[in-house]
C-alpha positions as a Markdown table, in Angstrom:
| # | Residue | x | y | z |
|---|---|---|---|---|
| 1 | Unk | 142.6 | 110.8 | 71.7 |
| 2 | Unk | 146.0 | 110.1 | 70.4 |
| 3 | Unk | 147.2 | 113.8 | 70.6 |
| 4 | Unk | 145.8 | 114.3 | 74.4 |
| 5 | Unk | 148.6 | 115.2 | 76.4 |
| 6 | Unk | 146.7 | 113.5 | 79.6 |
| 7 | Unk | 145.9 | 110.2 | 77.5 |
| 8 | Unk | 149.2 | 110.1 | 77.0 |
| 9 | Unk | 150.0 | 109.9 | 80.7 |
| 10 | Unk | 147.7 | 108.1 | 81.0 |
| 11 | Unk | 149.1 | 105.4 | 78.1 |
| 12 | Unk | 152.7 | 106.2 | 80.1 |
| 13 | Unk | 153.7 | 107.6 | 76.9 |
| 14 | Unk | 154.9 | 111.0 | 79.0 |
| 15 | Unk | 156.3 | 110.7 | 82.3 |
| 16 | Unk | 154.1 | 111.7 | 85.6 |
| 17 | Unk | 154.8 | 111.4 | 89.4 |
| 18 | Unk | 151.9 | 109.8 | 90.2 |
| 19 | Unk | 150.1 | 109.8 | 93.2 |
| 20 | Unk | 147.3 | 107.7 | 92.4 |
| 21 | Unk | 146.1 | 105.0 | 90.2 |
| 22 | Unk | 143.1 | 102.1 | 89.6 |
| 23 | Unk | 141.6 | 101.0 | 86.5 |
| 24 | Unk | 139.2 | 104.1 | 85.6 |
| 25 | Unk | 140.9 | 107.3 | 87.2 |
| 26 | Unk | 144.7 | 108.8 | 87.6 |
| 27 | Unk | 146.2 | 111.5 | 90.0 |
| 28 | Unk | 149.7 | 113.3 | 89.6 |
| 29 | Unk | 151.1 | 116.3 | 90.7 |
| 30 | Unk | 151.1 | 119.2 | 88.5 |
| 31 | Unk | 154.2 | 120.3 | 86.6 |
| 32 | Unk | 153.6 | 124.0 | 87.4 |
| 33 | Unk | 152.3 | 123.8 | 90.7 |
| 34 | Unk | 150.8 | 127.7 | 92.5 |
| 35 | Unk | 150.5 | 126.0 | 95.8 |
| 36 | Unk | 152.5 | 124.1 | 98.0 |
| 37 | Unk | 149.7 | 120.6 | 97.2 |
| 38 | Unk | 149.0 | 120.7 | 94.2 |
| 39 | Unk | 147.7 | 118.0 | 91.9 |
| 40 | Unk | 145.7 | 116.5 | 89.2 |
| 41 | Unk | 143.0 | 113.7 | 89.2 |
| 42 | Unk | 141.4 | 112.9 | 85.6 |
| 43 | Unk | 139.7 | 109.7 | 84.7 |
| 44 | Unk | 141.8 | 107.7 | 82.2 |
| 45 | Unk | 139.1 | 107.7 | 79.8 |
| 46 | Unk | 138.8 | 110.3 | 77.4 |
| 47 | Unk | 136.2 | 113.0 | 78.4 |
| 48 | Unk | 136.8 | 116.3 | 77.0 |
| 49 | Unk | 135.1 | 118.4 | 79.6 |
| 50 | Unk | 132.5 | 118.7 | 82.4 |
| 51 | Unk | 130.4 | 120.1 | 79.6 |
| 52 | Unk | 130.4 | 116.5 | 77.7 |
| 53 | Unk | 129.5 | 114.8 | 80.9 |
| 54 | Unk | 126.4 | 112.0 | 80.3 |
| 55 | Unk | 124.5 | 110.0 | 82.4 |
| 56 | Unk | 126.8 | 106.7 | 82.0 |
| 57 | Unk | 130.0 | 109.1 | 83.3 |
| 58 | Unk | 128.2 | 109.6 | 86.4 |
| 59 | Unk | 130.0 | 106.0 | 88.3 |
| 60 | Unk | 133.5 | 107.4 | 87.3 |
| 61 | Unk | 133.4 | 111.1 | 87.8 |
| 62 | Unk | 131.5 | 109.5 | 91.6 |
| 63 | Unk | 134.7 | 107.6 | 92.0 |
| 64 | Unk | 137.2 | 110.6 | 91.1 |
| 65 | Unk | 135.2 | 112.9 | 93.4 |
| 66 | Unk | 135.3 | 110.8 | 96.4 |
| 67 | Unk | 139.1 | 110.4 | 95.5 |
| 68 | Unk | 140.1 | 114.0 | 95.5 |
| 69 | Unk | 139.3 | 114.3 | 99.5 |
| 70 | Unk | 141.0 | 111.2 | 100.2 |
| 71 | Unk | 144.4 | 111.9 | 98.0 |
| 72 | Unk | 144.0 | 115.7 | 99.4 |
| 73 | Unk | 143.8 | 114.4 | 103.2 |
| 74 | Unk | 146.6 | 111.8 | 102.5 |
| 75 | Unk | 148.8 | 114.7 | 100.7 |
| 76 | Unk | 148.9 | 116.9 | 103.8 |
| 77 | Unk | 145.6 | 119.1 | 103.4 |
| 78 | Unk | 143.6 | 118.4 | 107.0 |
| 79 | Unk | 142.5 | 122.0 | 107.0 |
| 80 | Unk | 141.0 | 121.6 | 103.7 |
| 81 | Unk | 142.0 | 122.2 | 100.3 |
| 82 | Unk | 140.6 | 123.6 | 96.9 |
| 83 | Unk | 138.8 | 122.1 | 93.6 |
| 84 | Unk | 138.8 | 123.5 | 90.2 |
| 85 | Unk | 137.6 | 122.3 | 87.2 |
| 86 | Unk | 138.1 | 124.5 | 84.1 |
| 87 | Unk | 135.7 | 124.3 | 81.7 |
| 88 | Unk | 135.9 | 125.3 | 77.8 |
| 89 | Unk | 137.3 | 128.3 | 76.8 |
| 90 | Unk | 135.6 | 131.3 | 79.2 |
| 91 | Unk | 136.6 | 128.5 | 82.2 |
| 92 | Unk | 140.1 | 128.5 | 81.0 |
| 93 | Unk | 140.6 | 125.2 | 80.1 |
| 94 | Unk | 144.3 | 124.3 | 79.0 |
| 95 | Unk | 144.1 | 120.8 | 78.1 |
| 96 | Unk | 140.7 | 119.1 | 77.1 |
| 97 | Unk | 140.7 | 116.0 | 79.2 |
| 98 | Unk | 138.6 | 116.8 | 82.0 |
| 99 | Unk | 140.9 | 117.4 | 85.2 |
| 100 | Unk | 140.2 | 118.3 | 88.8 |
| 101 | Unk | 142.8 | 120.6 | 89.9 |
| 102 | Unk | 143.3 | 120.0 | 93.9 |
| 103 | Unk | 145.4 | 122.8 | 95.6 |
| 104 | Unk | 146.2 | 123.0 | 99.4 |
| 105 | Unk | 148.5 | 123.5 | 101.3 |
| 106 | Unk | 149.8 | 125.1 | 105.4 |
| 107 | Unk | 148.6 | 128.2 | 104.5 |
| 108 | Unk | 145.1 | 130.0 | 103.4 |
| 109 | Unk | 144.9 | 130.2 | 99.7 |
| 110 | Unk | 144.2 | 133.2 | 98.2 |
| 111 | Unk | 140.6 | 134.5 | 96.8 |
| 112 | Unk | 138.8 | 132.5 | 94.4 |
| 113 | Unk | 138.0 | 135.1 | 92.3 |
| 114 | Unk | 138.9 | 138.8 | 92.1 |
| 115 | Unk | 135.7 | 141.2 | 92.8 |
């Protein structure tokens, strides 16, 4: 999508400080981080949301998955770390390119969700 803000990092069209990169996935810190790790693993190719997920995105979302723990480990989070994925508009979904939100950090993070 021309207009994607991510497939424009992606196309190095808008700047990123990457962390990660192969042929079929990208991770980069986030530009308004809320904990001390904090970053962003999409897959280049255009896929809106977790919602729009099919059977022949199952190889590259296997790929980012196994990612996130590795870049999360290599970024500082041994004691563990968070995933989000936002999805549509109740999920609060920003920007629809999918994206894994990792956040970690020294500390404990605070609850998921208010009760």
């Amino acid at each position: 999508m021309s207009d994607c803000i991510f497939c424009k990092i992606v196309r190095g069209e808008i700047p990123a400080s990457k962390i990660y990169e192969d042929d079929d996935i990208l991770a980069f810190h986030d530009i308004r981080p809320i904990a001390p790790v904090h970053f962003l693993v999409i897959p280049k190719r255009h896929i809106a949301s977790v919602a729009d997920l099919g059977a022949d995105d199952a190889e590259v979302m296997g790929k980012l998955m196994v990612a996130v723990g590795k870049l999360a480990r290599e970024q500082g989070c041994s004691d563990g770390f968070r995933t989000i994925i936002n999805t549509g508009r109740v999920g609060l979904q920003e920007v629809y390119h999918l994206h894994v939100h990792v956040l970690g950090g020294p500390e404990l993070l605070p609850s998921m969700l208010k009760r």
